[in-house]
C-alpha positions as CSV (number, residue, x, y, z in Angstrom):
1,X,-18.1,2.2,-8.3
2,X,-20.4,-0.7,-6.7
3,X,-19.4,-1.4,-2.9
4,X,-18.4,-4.7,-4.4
5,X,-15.6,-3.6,-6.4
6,X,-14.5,-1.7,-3.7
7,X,-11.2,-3.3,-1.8
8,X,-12.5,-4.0,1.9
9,X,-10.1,-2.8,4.3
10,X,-9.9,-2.1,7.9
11,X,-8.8,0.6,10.3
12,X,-6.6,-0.3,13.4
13,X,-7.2,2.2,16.0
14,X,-5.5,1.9,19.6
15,X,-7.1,3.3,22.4
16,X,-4.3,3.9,25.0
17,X,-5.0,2.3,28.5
18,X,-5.4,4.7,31.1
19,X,-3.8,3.8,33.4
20,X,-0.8,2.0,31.2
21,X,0.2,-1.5,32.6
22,X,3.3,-0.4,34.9
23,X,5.5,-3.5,33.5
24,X,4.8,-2.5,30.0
25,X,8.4,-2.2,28.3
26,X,7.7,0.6,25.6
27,X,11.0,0.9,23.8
28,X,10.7,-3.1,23.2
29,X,7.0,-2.5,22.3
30,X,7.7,-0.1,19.6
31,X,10.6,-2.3,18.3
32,X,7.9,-4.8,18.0
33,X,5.4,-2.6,16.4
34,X,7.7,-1.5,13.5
35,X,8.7,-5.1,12.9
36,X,4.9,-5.6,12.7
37,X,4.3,-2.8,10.5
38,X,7.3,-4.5,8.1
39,X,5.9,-8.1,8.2
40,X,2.2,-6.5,7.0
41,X,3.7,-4.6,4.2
42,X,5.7,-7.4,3.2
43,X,2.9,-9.2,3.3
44,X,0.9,-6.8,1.0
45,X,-1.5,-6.5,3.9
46,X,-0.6,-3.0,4.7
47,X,-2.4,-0.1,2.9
48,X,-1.1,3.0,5.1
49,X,-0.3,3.5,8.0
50,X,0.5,6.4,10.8
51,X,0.6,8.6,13.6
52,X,-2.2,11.0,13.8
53,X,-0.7,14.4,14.4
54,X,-1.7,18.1,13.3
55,X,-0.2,20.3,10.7
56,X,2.0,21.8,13.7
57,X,3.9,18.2,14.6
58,X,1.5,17.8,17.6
59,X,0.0,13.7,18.3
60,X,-3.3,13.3,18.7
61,X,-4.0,9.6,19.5
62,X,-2.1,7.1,18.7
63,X,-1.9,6.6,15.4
64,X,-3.9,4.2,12.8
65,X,-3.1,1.2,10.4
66,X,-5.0,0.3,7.2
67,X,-5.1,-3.1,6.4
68,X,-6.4,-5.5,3.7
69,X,-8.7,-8.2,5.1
70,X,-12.0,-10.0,3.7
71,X,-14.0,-10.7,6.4
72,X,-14.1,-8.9,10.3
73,X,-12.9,-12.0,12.0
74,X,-10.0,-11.7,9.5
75,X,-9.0,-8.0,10.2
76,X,-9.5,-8.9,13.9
77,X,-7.0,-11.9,13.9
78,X,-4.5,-9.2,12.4
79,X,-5.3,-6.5,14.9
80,X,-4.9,-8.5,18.0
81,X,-1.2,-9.4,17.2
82,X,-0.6,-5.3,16.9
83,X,2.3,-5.3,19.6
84,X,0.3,-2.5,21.4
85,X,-2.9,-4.4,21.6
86,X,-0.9,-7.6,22.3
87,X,0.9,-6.9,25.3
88,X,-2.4,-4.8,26.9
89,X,-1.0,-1.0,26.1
90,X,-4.0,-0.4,24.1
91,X,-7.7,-1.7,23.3
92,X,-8.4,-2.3,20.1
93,X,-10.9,-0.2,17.8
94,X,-11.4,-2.0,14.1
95,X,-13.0,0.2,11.5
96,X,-14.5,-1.0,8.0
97,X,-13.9,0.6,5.5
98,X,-14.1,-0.1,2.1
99,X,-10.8,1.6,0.0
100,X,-12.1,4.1,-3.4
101,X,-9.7,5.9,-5.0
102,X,-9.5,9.4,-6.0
103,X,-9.9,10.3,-9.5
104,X,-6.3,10.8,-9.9
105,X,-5.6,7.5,-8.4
């Protein structure tokens, strides 16, 4: 499959801030984040999305989102309203990546 047919996409990566802004209200963050996860799958923007954990349950990171976007300046317009990134919890990592699917999918 040529690079062309290929769907681009983007990874969302947080990088947690170290330290974490002491006003930051985390519950109402995450509230936030879900709703944004929602509006992006509504959306059809969303591709997958998820906390990055090993077999045993155990987080490592903070998770990442897969979304649909053409260009960089796209994907990054998307990124910085990610309720993490937004209110200063985390910097924001953006990945291309170009979506192939198996050869079951």
């Amino acid at each position: 499959m040529s690079a062309a047919a290929r769907e681009q996409c983007w990874i969302i990566r947080g990088v947690e801030v170290q330290p974490p802004p002491a006003n930051a209200d985390f519950e109402r963050i995450r509230e936030l984040h879900h709703r944004f996860i929602d509006e992006l799958d509504d959306d059809g923007i969303l591709v997958a999305h998820g906390a990055t954990r090993d077999e045993n349950g155990a987080r490592s990171g903070t998770g990442l989102i897969v979304i649909r976007a053409a260009t960089r300046a796209e994907a990054l317009t998307i990124a910085a309203r990610e309720p993490y990134v937004a209110h200063g919890v985390r910097t924001l990592d953006l990945i291309p990546w170009q979506m192939q699917r198996g050869r079951k999918g």
